[in-house]
LUMMAR-585055 format. One record per residue (C-alpha): x, y, z; residue in three letters. Coordinates in pm, whole numbers, plus 50000, padded with zeros to 5 digits. Example, Ala and Ser with C-alpha at 12.3 -4.5 7.8 and 13.67 -1.06 7.14 Angstrom:
<vexses>
512304955050780ALA513674989450714SER
</vexses>
This chain:
<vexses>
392742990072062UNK392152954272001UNK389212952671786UNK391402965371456UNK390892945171188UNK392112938470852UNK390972970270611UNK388852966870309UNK391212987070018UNK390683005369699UNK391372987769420UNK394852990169254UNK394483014968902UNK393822992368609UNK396453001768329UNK393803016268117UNK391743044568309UNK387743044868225UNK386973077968077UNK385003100168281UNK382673122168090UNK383173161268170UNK379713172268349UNK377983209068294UNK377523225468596UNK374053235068682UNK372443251368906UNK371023221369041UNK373953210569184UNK373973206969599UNK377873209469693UNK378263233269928UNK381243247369742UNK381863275870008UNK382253248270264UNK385623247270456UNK387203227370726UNK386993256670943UNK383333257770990UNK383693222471131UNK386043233971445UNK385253268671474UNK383583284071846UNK383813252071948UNK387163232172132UNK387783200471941UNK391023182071869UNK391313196171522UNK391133169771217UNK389463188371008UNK392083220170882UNK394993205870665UNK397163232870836UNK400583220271065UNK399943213771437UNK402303238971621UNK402933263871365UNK404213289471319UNK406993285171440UNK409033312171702UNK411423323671439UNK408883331471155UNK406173346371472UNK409313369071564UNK409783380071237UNK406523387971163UNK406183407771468UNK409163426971408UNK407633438371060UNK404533457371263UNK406693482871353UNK406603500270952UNK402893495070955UNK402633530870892UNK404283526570566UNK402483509770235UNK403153474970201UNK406473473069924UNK406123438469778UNK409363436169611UNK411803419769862UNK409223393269899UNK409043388269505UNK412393388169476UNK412973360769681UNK409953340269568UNK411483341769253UNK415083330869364UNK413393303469548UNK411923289269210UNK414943301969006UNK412393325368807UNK412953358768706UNK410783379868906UNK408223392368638UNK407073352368663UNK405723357469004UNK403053370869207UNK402313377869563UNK398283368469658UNK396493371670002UNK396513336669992UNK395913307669706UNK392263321369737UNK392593354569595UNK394703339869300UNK391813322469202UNK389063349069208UNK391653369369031UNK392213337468756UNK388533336468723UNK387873373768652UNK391263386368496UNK391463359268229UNK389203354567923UNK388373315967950UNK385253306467770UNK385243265867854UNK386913261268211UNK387023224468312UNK387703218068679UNK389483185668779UNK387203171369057UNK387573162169338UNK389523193169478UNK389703221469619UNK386073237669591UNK386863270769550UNK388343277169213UNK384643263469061UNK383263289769342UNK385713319569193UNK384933310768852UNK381053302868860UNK380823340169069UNK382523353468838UNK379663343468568UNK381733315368382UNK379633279568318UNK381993253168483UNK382363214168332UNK383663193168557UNK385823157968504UNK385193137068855UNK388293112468919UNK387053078068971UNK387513059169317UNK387803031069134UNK390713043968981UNK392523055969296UNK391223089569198UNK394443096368973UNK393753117668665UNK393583106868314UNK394113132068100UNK392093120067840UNK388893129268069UNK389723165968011UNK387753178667697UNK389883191367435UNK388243221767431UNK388813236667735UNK390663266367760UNK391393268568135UNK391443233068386UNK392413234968708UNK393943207568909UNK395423200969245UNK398483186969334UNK398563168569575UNK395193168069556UNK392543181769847UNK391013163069965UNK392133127369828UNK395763135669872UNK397133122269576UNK400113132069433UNK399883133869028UNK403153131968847UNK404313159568655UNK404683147368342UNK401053135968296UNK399773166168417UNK402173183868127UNK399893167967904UNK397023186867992UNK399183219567864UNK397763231567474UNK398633261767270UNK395473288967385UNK394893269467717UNK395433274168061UNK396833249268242UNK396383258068635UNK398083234368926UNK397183239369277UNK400273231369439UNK399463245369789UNK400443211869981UNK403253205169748UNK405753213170007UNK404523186970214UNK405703160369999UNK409213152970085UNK412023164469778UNK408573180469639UNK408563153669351UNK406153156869068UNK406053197269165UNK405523220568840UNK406743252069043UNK409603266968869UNK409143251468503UNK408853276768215UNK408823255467918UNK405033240567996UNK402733264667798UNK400033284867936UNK401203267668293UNK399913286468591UNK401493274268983UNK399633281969327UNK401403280569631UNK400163286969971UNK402523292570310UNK399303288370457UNK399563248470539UNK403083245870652UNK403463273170814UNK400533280670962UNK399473309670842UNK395643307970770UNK394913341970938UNK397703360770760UNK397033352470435UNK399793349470194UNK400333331469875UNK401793334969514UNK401153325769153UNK403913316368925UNK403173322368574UNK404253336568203UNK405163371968251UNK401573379168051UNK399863362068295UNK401293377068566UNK400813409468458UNK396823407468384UNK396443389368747UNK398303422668852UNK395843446268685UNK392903427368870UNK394423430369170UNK393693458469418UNK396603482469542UNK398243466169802UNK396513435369835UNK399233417070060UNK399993432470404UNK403783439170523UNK403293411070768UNK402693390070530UNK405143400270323UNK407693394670593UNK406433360270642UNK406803353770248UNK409993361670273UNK411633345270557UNK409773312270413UNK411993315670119UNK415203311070310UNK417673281070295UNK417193273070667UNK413633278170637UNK413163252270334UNK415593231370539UNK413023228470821UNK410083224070577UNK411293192970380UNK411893180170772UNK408283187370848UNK407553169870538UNK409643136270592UNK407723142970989UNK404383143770816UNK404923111470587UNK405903085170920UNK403133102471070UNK400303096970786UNK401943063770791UNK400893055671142UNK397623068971038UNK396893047970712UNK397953017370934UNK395983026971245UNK392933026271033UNK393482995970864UNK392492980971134UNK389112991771109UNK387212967370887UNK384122992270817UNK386733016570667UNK388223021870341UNK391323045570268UNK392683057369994UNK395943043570043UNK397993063569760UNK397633094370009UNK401133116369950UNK399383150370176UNK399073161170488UNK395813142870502UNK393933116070412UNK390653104070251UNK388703074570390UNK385073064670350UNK382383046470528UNK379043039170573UNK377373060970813UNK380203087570790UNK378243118070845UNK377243096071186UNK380303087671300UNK381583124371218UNK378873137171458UNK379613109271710UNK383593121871690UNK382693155471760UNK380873145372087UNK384233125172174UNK386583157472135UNK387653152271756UNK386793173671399UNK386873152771131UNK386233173670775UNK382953158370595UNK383783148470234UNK379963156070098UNK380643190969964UNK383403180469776UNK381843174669347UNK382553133269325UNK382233126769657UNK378893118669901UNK378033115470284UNK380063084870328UNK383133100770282UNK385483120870541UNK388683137970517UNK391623137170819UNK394723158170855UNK397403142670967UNK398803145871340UNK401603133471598UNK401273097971690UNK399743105572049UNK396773123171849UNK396663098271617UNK396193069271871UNK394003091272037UNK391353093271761UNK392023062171673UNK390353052272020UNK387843076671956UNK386983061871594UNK386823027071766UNK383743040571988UNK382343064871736UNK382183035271480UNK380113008571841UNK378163045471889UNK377053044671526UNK376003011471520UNK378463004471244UNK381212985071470UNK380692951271266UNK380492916971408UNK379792932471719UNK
</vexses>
């Protein structure tokens, strides 16, 4: 790979952040919001960029456990083992947690079970929280992160107003990590202060995590065993929240809305050895996005943002939505970045992989980028 050149990079954050004004939503708007990086791979065998969601996973102990579990499947799923040691996890008292099918339910539940009247969504991010809440009839403002800024929150952007803002952290899909104590800030007596933390335990020590503090107000935690331990299809999740909150989240919920298998897997994720091999995967995943950020460095049509602390990472370029199609024809899924609110065509999202991947779409970028006409100098 010889033609790697020297990277053109985002700007280093200027002490003093720009405001961003907080946009009404219309009905105007063109994001796909329902868009996911599954529709980019699925009935269709690609090396798989495109799903933030570990290579290899699960792994044989969890799969064994969860198959062990489908011999009570005649029995109603009982929640409370699972809870129990959520909570311990967290060192919560169990009335401050609650099992989801998955980060997405706890959302549609947040949007219907919870009287906001001036939700503000923290953008970009995650598109589905605006989806839960805009279904669920609420008018959504939005505060898009500047690029020029490193896309790291200020939390004077957020209107005071609001009574409910959502936020990731890390952040899909510009994977960066926002540290705790500004995003305390964003906490006010009457508002809801919700943090997606669903790729938090792929930061190594999870620094900057809220999961597990009671004393920030109104604070509302999202995890998902979806990404580590690659669980997608068993969805499985849990909110951690002030017993109030918890409890009207419960009422919206339908009986039994997490099966025993995932149950089972929610509970042998909680384990000491289990966390053990998670903060692994998570030192794992930071040499390899390091290979990745420097791979692509390289590449002088490409700009990264470098601040990346996830499981993926966020580069843009002209052409992208070319050179995605031109990947897919070489084997590779790369997840477009044009449904995402403060983001456009020229921007794509890439999990992270093992080094042979890596410096196999790495090869692949080199001729997608000559394919596209965008190989510079050439």
């Amino acid at each position: 790979m010889e033609r790697y050149r020297e990277t053109s990079r985002l700007p280093s954050p200027t002490p003093h952040f720009t405001h961003t004004l907080a946009a009404m939503y219309t009905h105007t708007d063109t994001h796909d919001l329902r868009h996911h990086g599954d529709a980019e791979v699925r009935d269709e065998k690609l090396t798989d960029l495109a799903v933030n969601v570990r290579a290899n996973t699960p792994p044989d102990w969890l799969r064994e456990r969860i198959a062990a579990s489908l011999t009570g499947l005649a029995a109603y799923p009982d929640g409370r083992a699972a809870r129990v040691a959520v909570a311990a996890r967290h060192d919560l008292p169990t009335e401050r947690v609650l099992l989801t099918a998955g980060a997405a339910e706890a959302f549609v539940l947040l949007a219907r079970a919870l009287p906001a009247r001036r939700p503000v969504v923290v953008h970009p991010q995650f598109t589905e929280p605006e989806a839960a809440l805009r279904d669920a009839g609420h008018q959504v403002r939005r505060v898009l992160l500047r690029e020029e800024d490193g896309f790291r929150l200020d939390p004077e952007a957020v209107p005071e107003d609001a009574d409910l803002v959502v936020v990731g952290n890390p952040t899909n899909p510009t994977s960066v990590l926002h540290p705790a104590a500004l995003l305390a800030r964003l906490a006010r007596p009457g508002r809801t202060l919700v943090v997606d933390e669903a790729f938090m335990d792929a930061v190594p020590g999870e620094r900057e995590a809220l999961a597990g503090r009671s004393d920030v107000p109104g604070l509302v935690v999202l995890r998902s065993l979806t990404k580590t331990w690659g669980l997608a299809g068993l969805r499985v999740g849990y909110v951690l929240a002030e017993p109030a909150t918890v409890a009207a989240l419960e009422r919206a919920q339908p009986l039994w809305p997490v099966s025993s298998p995932a149950l089972a897997a929610a509970e042998a994720c909680m384990s000491r050895a289990a966390l053990a091999e998670a903060e692994h995967a998570a030192h794992r995943i930071a040499v390899e996005r390091a290979h990745l950020l420097a791979g692509l460095a390289e590449f002088e049509e490409v700009r990264t943002v470098t601040a990346a602390e996830g499981p993926f990472v966020l580069v843009r370029m002209e052409g992208a939505d070319v050179v995605r199609e031109r990947l897919r024809s070489l084997g590779f899924a790369a997840r477009r970045g044009d449904t995402f609110p403060g983001l456009g065509p020229q921007w794509l999202r890439l999990a992270v992989r093992d080094r042979v991947t890596t410096n196999r779409f790495l090869q692949a970028l080199d001729q997608a980028l000559v394919m596209a006409g965008n190989a510079g100098g050439r």
